[in-house]
KELUMMI-20628 format. One record per residue (C-alpha): residue in one letter; x, y, z. Coordinates in pm, 1 decimal. Each point is the difference from the previous one (the first is absolute). Layout:
BEGIN
a:X:Y:Z
...
This chain:
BEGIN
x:4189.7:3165.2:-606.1
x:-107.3:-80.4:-333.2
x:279.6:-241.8:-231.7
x:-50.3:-149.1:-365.5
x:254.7:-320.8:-33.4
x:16.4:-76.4:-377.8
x:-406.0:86.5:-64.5
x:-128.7:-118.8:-336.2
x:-361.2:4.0:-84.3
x:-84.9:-245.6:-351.8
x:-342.1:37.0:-78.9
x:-189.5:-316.5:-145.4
x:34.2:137.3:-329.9
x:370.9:51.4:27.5
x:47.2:373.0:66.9
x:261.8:63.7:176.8
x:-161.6:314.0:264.3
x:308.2:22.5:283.7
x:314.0:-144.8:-103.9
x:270.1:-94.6:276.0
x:-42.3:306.9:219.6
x:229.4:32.2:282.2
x:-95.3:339.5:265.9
x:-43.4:38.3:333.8
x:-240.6:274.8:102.6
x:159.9:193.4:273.4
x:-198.1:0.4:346.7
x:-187.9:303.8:81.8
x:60.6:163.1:-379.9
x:-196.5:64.2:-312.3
x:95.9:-219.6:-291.6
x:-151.0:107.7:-309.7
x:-64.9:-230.7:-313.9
x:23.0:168.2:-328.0
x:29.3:-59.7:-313.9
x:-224.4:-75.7:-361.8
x:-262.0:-154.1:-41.6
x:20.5:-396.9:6.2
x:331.9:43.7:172.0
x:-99.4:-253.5:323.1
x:-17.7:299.2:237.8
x:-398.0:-37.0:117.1
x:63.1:-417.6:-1.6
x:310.4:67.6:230.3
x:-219.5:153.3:203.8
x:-262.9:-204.9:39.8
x:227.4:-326.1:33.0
x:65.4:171.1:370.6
x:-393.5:-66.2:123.3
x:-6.7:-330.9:-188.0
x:-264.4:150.8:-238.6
x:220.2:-158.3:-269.1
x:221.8:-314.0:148.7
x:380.2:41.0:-216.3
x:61.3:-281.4:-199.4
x:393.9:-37.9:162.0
x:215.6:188.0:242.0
x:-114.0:72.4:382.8
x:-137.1:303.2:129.4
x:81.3:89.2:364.5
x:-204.3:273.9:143.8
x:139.9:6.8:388.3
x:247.8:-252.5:-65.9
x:-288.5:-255.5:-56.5
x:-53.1:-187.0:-313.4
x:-342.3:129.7:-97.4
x:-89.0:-380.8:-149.6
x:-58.6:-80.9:341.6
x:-285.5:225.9:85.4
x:-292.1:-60.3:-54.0
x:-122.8:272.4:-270.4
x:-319.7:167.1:163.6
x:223.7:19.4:323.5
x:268.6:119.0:-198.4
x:-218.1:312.0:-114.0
x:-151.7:110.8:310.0
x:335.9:121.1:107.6
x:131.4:168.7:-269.4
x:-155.9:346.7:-125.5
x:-159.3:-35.5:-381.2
x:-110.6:289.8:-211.7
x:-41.0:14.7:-315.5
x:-152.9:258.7:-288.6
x:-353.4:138.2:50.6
x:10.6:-96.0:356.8
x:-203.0:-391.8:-46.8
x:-227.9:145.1:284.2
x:-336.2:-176.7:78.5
x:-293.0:210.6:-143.4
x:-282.1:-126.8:212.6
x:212.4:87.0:325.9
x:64.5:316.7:128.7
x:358.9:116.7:34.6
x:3.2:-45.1:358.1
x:-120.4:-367.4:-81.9
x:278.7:-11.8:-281.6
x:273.4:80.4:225.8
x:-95.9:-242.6:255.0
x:29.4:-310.2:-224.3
x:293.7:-107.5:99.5
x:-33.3:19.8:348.1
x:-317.6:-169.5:43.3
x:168.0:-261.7:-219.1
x:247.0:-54.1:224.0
x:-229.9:-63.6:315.6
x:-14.0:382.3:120.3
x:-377.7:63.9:144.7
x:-186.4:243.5:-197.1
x:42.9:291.9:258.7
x:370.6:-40.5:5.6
x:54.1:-42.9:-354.5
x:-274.0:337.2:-118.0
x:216.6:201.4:277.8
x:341.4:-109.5:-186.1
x:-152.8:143.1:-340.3
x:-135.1:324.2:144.4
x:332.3:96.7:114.3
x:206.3:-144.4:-307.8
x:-238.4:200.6:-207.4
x:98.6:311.2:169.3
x:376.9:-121.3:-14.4
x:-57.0:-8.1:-402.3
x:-117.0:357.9:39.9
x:-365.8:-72.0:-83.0
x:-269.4:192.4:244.7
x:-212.7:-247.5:242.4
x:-357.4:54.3:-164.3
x:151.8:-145.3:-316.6
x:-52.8:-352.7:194.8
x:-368.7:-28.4:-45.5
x:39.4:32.6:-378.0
x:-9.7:-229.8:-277.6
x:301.7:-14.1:-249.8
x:-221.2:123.1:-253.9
x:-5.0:340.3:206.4
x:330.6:17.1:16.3
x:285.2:200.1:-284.8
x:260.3:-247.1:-162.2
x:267.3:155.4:257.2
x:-227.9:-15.5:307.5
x:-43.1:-428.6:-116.6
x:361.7:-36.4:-31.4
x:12.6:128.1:343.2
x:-249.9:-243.2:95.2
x:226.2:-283.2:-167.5
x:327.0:109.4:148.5
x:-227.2:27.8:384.6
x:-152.4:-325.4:-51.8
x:386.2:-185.7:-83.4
x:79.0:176.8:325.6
x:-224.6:-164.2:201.8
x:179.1:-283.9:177.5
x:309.3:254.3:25.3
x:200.5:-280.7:-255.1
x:396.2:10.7:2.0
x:-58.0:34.8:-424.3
x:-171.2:182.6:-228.2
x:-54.5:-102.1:-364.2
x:-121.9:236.2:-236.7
x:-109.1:-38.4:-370.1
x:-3.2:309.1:-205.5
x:-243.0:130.9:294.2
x:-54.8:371.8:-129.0
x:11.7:-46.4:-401.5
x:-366.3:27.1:-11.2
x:-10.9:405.5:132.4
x:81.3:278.7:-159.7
x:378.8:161.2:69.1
x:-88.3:279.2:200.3
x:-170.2:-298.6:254.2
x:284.4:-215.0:-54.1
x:260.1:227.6:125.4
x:-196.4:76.7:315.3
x:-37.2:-379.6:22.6
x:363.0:-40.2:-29.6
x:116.1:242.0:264.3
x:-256.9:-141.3:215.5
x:169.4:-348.9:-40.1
x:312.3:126.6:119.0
x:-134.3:181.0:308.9
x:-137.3:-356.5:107.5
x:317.2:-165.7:-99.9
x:233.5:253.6:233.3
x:-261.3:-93.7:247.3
x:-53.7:-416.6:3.2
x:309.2:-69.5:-182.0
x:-153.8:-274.5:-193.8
x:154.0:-267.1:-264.7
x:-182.5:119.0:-273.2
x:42.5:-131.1:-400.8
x:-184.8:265.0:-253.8
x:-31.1:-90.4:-334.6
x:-16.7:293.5:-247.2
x:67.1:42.0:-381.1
x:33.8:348.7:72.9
x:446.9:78.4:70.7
x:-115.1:407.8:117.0
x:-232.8:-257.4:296.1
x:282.9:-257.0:73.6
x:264.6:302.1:19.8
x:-205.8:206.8:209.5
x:-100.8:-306.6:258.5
x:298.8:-242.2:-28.3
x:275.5:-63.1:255.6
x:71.1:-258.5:-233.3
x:-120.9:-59.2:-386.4
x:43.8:-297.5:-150.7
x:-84.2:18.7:-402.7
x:-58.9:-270.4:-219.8
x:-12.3:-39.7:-346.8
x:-219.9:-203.0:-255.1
x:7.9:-417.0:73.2
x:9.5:51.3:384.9
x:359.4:86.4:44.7
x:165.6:235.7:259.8
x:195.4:271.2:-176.7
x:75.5:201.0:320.9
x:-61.0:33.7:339.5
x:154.2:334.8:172.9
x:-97.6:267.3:200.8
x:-152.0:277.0:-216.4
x:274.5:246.8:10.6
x:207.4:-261.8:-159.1
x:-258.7:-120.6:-249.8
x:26.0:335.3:-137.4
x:381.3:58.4:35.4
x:146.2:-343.6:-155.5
x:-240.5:-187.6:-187.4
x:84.6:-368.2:-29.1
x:-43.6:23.2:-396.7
x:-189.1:152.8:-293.1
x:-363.3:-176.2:136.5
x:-25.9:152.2:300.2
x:186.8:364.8:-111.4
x:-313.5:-62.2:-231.4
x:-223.6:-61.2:214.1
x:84.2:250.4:303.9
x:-23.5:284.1:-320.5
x:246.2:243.8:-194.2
x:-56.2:259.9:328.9
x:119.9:-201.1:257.7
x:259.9:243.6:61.0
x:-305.9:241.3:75.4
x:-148.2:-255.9:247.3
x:292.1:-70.0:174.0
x:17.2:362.4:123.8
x:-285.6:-136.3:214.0
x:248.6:-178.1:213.1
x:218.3:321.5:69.3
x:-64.3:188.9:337.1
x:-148.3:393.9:-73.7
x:171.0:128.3:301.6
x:172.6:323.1:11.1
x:-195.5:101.7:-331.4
x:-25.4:327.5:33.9
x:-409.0:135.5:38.5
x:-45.3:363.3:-153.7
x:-263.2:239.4:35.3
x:-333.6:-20.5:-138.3
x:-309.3:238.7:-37.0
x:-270.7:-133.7:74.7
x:-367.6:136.6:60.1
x:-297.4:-157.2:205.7
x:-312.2:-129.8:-183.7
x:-270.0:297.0:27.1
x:228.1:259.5:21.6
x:-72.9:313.9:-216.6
x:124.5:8.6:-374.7
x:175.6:327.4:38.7
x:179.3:-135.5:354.4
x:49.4:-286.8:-219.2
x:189.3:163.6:-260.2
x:258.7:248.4:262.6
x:96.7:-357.9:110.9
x:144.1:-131.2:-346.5
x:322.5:-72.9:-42.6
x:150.9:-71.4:-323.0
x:-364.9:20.6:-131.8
x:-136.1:-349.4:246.3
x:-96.4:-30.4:329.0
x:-99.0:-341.2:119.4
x:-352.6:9.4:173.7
x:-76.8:-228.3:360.0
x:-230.7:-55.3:213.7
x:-81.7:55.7:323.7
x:202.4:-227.1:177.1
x:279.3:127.4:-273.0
x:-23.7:-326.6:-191.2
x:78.7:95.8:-421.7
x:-334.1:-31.3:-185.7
x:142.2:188.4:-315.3
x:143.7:296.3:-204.4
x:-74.8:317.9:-113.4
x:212.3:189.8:-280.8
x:-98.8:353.6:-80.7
x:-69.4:-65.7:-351.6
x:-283.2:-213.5:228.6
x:-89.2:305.1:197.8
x:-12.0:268.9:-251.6
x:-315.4:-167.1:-118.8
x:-182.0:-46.6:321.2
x:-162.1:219.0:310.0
x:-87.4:-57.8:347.4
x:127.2:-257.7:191.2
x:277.2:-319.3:-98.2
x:-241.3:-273.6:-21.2
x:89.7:-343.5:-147.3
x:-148.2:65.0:-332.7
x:352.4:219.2:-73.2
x:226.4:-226.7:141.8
x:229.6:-211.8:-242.1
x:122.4:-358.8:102.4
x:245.3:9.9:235.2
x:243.9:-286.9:-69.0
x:114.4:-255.1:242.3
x:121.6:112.3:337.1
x:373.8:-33.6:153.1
x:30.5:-130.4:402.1
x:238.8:126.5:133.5
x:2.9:-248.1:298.2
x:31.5:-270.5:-203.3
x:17.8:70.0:-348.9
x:294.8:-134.5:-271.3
x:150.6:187.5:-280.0
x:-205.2:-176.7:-244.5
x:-347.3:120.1:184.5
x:172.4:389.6:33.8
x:127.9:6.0:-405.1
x:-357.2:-143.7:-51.8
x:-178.9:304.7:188.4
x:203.2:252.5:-184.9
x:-67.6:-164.6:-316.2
x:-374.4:-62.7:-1.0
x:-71.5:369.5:158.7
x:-130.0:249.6:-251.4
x:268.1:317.3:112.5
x:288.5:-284.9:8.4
x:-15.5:40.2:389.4
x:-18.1:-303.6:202.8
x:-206.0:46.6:297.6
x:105.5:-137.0:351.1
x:-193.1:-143.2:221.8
x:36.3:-123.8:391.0
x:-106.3:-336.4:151.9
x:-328.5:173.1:18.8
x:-71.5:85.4:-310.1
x:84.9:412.1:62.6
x:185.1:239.0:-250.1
x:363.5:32.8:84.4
x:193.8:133.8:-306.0
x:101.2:-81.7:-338.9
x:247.0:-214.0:-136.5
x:113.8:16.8:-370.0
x:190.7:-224.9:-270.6
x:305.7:152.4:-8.0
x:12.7:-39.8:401.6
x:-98.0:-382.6:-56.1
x:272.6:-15.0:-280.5
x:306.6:169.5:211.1
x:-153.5:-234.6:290.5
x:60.0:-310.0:-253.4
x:350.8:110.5:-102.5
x:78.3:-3.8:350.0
x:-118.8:-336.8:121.7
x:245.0:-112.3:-328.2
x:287.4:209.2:138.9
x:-98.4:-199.8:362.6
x:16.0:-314.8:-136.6
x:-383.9:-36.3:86.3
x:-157.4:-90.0:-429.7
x:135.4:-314.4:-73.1
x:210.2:-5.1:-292.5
C-alpha cells in the first residue's frame, strides 16, 4: 500500500532528516515509527501527505507515485491525525468531523450524518456533537481527531504522536480503542511514537530509526524484542525486553485459582469470615474488582466495606485474551501477590500467581514457543 524507494529528505540548511529509506508498509497493518528524537520518524511521516515533498527517492502510496497528485487532493483521501487533535475551536465537533466531507463535495446533511455515527464508532456519546472542543477532555478531542480522519472512510491513516498530549491512564484506553477500530476497518495506518511500550503494544510491524534519519530495523515486535539488529536498538527497545516480550506469549491453560472476595457494602464482620490468607478482593455489583481488603485493614474499621478501606487493586488479568506478560503483571502489582482474573466482561474469575506465570514460561521454552 504504502512503499519508500531510496527516500532522502536534505533540508536547505543541509540536515540530513530521512536518509535512503527503503519499507513498504504492509496493506491493512499498523506500522509504527519509533525511535529518538531528530531521528526522521515524524518527517517520514509527513512526506506520505506531501506536507513535506522528499528531496530524492519516490513514494508510492497505491502503487502511484505520489509526485503526481496534486497535494490538497492527495490529503483528502488519506486519514491525518496528529497530537492535541488540530481541531477547529470555533466549530462544534459535529462541524469538526464533517470537514472533510463537505470538502470533498458531500451536502451538509450527508456529511453531519457521517460524523454523528463515526462519533459513536469512536465511542463518544451523540450529545457530545453540539459541543465546542473547548468542552471537551484531551481523550474525548483525540477522539474527535481520529472521527474527523475517518470521515471520507480513507484506505490510510497517518498518525503523528496522536495521544502524547494525555495522561497514561487516557492513553491506554486510547490505545485499546485504536485497535478495536483497526480489527474493524482494517486500515493502512503509519503511527509515529517515541514511546517503544506504544509501538510494541500497537505494531504489526515497527520500524525504528536511529539519529540522522536512518532505518536500524524494521520487524514485527516479537522479533524486535527477541534479536535485536545491534547495540542501538537493544538500547533503545530497553534492558527488559525479555519482560516485554512475554507480551507476545499466549496465557492459555494458565491455571486460575481461587480467590475470596467480598461485595462492596457488605458488613465488616461478614467481611472478615471471608478472608483468606488475611485478603479478600472487594467487587461490585456486576462483580467487576474495585479493590482489596486485608484484615490488618479491617481490624481498624466497623460497619460496612466502603471504598475508603479498600487498597489499590493492581492491574487486572483477561483471561479471554490476556498474555503472560499482562498475568505476571497482575500478580505482581496486587498487594496479597494474587493476580486477579477477569472475563471479557470485566467479572472476577480467579487468581493467577507468579510462580504459575513462571512454570507457564518454562514451558513455552520446553515447546519451542520463546525465541531463543
Amino acid at each position: 500500500m504504502i512503499e519508500f524507494q531510496a527516500v532522502t529528505k536534505r533540508f536547505d540548511d543541509g540536515t540530513v532528516a530521512v536518509d535512503e529509506l527503503n519499507l513498504s508498509v504492509d496493506p491493512g497493518r499498523i506500522t509504527v515509527f519509533v525511535g529518538p528524537s531528530g531521528c526522521g520518524k515524524t518527517t517520514s511521516l509527513r512526506m506520505v501527505n506531501r506536507m513535506i515533498d522528499a528531496s530524492s527517492g519516490t513514494i508510492l502510496v497505491d502503487g502511484k507515485d505520489i509526485r503526481q497528485s496534486d497535494p490538497p487532493l492527495l490529503r483528502r483521501g488519506i486519514g491525518y491525525v496528529i497530537q492535541q487533535a488540530g481541531l477547529f475551536p470555533h466549530r462544534t465537533v459535529l462541524d469538526n468531523v464533517a470537514t472533510v466531507p463537505l470538502l470533498s463535495g458531500w451536502d451538509r446533511r450527508k456529511a453531519r450524518s457521517r460524523a454523528a455515527e463515526l462519533l459513536e464508532i469512536v465511542g463518544l456519546p451523540s450529545e457530545l456533537g453540539k459541543r465546542y472542543p473547548a468542552q471537551l477532555s484531551g481523550g474525548q478531542q483525540q477522539r474527535v481527531g481520529v472521527a474527523r480522519a475517518l470521515a471520507v472512510d480513507p484506505p490510510v491513516l497517518l498518525m503523528d504522536e496522536p495521544f502524547s498530549a494525555v495522561d497514561p491512564v487516557v492513553r491506554e484506553g486510547l490505545q485499546d480503542e485504536l485497535l478495536r477500530l483497526q480489527d474493524e476497518l482494517d486500515k493502512t495506518i503509519v503511527f509515529v511514537t517515541h514511546d517503544i511500550d506504544e509501538a510494541i503494544k500497537l505494531g504489526d510491524k515497527v520500524a525504528v530509526f536511529r539519529t540522522g534519519g536512518k532505518l536500524a530495523q524494521y520487524d514485527k515486535p516479537s522479533e524486535l524484542l527477541a534479536r535485536p539488529a545491534d547495540d542501538f536498538v537493544a538500547s533503545f527497545v530497553g534492558r527488559d525486553r525479555g519482560y516485554r516480550a512475554l507480551g507476545f506469549l499466549s496465557a492459555d491453560g494458565l491455571p486460575v485459582g481461587e480467590l475470596a472476595s467480598v461485595v462492596l457494602g457488605t458488613p465488616v464482620d461478614q467481611a472478615r469470615a471471608a478472608l483468606r490468607q488475611g485478603w479478600a478482593v472487594v467487587v461490585d455489583e456486576r462483580k467487576h474488582p474495585v479493590g482489596w481488603v486485608s484484615a490488618d485493614r479491617l481490624s481498624t474499621v466497623d460497619g460496612l466495606v466502603t471504598e475508603d478501606v479498600l487498597l489499590s487493586g493492581g492491574s487486572l488479568y483477561d483471561v479471554d485474551s490476556g498474555s503472560l506478560r499482562s498475568a505476571l503483571d497482575s500478580a505482581l502489582s496486587s498487594p496479597s501477590a494474587l493476580g486477579v482474573a477477569v472475563d471479557g466482561t470485566g467479572a472476577l474469575v480467579g487468581s493467577v500467581t507468579a510462580d504459575e506465570v513462571l512454570r507457564a514460561l518454562a514451558s513455552a521454552r520446553d515447546a519451542g514457543e520463546v525465541p531463543q
